[in-house]
N, C-alpha and C positions, 0 to 999 in steps of 0.2 A: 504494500500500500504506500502511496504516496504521504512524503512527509509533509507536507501542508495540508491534506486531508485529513490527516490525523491530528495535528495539532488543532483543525478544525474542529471534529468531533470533541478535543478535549475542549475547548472554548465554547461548544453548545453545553455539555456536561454541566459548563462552572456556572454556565447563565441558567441552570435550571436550577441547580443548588442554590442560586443567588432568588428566583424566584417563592423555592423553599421556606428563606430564611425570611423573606419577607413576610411571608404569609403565615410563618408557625413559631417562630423565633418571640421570647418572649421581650426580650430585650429590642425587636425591630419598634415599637413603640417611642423606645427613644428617640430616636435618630430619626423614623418616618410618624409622624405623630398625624391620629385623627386616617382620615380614608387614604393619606399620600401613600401607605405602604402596599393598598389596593390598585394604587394606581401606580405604583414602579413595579409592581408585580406584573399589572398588565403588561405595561410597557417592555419588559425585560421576554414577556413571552410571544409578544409580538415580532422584538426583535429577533427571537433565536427562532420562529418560524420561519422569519423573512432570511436568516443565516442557512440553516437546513436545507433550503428550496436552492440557494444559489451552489449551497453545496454541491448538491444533486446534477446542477445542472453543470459545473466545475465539472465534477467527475466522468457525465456521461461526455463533455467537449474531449475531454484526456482520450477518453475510451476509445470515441472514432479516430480521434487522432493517432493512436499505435494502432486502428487496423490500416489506418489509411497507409502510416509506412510498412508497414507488412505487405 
């Protein structure tokens, strides 16, 4: 596997963690106080949806690309 794909996959990972800690962390109160930790929670899952898809689509360009030199 490609190494930027995979550091890929570990930066969706951290951003779902980071979604996690938003939403169940009891301590996120501090730091995101009232609905804001609702709403970087969204945002953080929007964002690694919109990361995922390019992924995807990163990888399927690679793909054709080594049949193409094949």
């Amino acid at each position: 596997m490609n190494t930027t794909v995979s550091i890929s996959y570990v930066m969706i990972s951290v951003m779902l963690l980071l979604v996690v800690a938003c939403l169940f962390a009891d301590s996120a109160e501090q730091w995101l106080p009232g609905n804001r930790r609702y709403v970087m929670a969204g945002v953080l899952m929007v964002y690694t949806g919109i990361r995922w898809y390019r992924l995807q689509a990163f990888k399927k360009r690679l793909n054709d690309e080594q049949h193409e030199a094949n």
